[in-house]
N, C-alpha and C positions, 0 to 999 in steps of 0.2 A: 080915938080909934076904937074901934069896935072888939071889943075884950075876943071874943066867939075867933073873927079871924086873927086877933095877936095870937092865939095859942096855936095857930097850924102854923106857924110862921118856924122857919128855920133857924137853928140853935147860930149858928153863923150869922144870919138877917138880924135877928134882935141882939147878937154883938153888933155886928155893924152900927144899926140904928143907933144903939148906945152910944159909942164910941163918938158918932157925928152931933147928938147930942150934946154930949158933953165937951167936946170941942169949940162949939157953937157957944155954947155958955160962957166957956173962959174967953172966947175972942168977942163977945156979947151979941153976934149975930142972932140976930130973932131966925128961927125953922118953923116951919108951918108944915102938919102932913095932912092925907088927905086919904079917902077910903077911895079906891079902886072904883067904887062907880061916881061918887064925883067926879074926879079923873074921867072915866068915858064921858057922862053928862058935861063935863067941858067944852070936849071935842066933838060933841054930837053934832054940830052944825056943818063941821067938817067931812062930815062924812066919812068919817075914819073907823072902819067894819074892826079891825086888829090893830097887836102889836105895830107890827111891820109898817104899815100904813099912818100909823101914829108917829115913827118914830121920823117918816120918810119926810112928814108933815113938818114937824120940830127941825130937823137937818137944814128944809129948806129956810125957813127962818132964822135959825142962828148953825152961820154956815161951821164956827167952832166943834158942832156937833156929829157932821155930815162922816167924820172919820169912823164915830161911835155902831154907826148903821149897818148892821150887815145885810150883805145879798138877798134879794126875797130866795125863798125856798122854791125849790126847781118842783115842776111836774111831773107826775107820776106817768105823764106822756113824752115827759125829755128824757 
């Protein structure tokens, strides 16, 4: 991970991360992260501009997920 964006990172976020970490290691599950444009550069074929559209993408695929999804955000014309 990229030292520059670990440090902007949320005092909450890298407990979490930790915590999942080291969970992972007692139950010896291998974790793999990945920097935020890997992540898009994944999904770039998809066509997925945002968030939202990413997340709509993943939902459809592992319907376990579809609950996680919220509402696209309303128009400033609705």
């Amino acid at each position: 991970m990229d030292v520059a964006c670990a440090s902007r990172k949320l005092p909450w976020i890298t407990t979490l991360n930790a915590s999942i970490r080291a969970l992972a290691k007692d139950r010896d599950v291998p974790i793999f992260a990945y920097s935020r444009d890997q992540g898009r550069a994944a999904f770039e074929s998809y066509g997925c501009p945002n968030k939202q559209s990413l997340a709509e993408l993943i939902a459809k695929h592992i319907p376990a997920f579809e609950q996680y999804v919220p509402p696209p955000p309303q128009s400033v014309d609705e």
